[in-house]
C-alpha positions in Angstrom: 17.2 1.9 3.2 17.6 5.0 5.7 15.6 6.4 8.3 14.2 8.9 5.3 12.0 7.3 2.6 13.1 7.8 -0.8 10.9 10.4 -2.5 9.7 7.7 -5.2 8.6 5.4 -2.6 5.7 8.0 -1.8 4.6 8.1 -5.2 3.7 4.2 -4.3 2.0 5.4 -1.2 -0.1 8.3 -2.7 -1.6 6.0 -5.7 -2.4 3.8 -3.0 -3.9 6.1 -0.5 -5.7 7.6 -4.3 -9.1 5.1 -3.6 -9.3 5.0 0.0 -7.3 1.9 0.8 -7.5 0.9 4.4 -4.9 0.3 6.8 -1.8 0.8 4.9 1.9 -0.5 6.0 5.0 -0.2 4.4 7.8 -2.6 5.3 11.4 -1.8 4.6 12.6 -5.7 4.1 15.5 -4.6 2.1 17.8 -6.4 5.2 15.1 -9.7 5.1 15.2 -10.3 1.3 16.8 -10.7 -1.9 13.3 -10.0 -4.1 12.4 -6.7 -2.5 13.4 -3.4 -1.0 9.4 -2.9 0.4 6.2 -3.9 1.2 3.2 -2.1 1.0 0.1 -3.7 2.4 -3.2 -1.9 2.6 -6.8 -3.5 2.2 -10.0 -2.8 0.8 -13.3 -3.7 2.3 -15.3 -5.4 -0.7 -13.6 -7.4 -3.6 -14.6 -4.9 -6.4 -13.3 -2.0 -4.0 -10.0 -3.9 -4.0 -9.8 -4.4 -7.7 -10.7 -0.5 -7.7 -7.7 0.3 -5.5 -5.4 -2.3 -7.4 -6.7 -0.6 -11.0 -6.0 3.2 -9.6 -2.4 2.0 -8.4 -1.7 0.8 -11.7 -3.0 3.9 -14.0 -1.7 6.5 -11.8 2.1 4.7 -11.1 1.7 4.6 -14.9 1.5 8.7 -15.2 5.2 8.8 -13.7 6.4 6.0 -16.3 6.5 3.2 -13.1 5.4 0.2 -15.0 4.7 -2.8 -12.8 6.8 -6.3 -14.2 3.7 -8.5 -13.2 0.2 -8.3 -11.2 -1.4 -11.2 -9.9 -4.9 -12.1 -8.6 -6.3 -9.0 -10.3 -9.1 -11.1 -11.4 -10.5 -12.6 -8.6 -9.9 -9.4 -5.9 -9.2 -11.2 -2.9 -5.4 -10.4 -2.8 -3.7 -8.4 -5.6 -0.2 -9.0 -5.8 1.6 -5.7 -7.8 5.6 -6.1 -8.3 7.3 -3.3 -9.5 10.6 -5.0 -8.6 12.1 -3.0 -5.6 8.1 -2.3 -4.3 5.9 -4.9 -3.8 2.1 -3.8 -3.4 0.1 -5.8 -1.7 -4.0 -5.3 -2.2 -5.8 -7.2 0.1 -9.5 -7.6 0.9 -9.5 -7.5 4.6 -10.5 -10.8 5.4 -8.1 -12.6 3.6 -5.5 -9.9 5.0 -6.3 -11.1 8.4 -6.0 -14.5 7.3 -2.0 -14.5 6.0 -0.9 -11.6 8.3 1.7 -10.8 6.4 2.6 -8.1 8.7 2.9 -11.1 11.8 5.2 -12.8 8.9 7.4 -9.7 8.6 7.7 -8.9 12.0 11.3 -8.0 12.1 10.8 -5.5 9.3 10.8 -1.6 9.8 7.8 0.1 9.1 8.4 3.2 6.8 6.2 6.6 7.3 6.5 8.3 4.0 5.2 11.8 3.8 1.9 11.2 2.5 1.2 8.3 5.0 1.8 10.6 7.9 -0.8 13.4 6.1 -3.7 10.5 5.7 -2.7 9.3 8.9 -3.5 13.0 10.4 -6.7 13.5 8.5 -7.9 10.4 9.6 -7.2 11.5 13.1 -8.3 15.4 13.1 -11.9 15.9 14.6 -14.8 16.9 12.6 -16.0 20.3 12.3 -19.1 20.8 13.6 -22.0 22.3 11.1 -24.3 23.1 13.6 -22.4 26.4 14.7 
């Protein structure tokens, strides 16, 4: 993968950024495996908000024909698995996150600002207007 994103991989990032996933990562492990090209990890902060954000992902992936080949843990919310062969998403409720640290386990992977990561990433960050002026 180069130092640019493919445009497709930020149609990954914007269904996931589409119900206010939390910290989101993505890992260019394209050098570190054979199953994958990336990783996106983000979390939610409740189990039904994860299932939410793993239920968005799907429908909206699915408005640009991207189709995933399996989803796992869907059920259950703690940590939804989506592969869509060359992306892997990974939907975690942030406890279990912390728990496997995927991100400690991938350590040597590059980590991949797309276009719509870097705009979240700057709204987050801009200051809030004031209404009292």
């Amino acid at each position: 993968m180069t130092d640019k994103p493919e445009p497709a991989l930020d149609l990954y990032v914007k269904a996931v950024l589409g119900r206010k996933a939390l910290n989101v990562v993505v890992l260019d492990v394209a050098e570190l495996t054979s199953f994958s090209d990336v990783f996106i990890i983000c979390s939610g902060r409740s189990n039904r908000q994860v299932s939410a954000i793993a239920d968005f992902i799907k429908t909206d992936l699915k408005k640009h024909n991207i189709k995933p080949l399996s989803i796992e843990g869907a059920r259950d919310g703690h940590w939804v698995l989506m592969d869509y062969g060359h992306v892997i998403i990974h939907v975690f409720y942030e406890p279990v996150r912390r728990f496997y640290d995927l991100e400690g386990l991938w350590t040597d992977a590059r980590r991949i600002i797309t276009p719509a990561l870097k705009k979240a990433r700057s709204l987050a960050e801009a200051p809030e207007s004031s209404e009292d002026s």
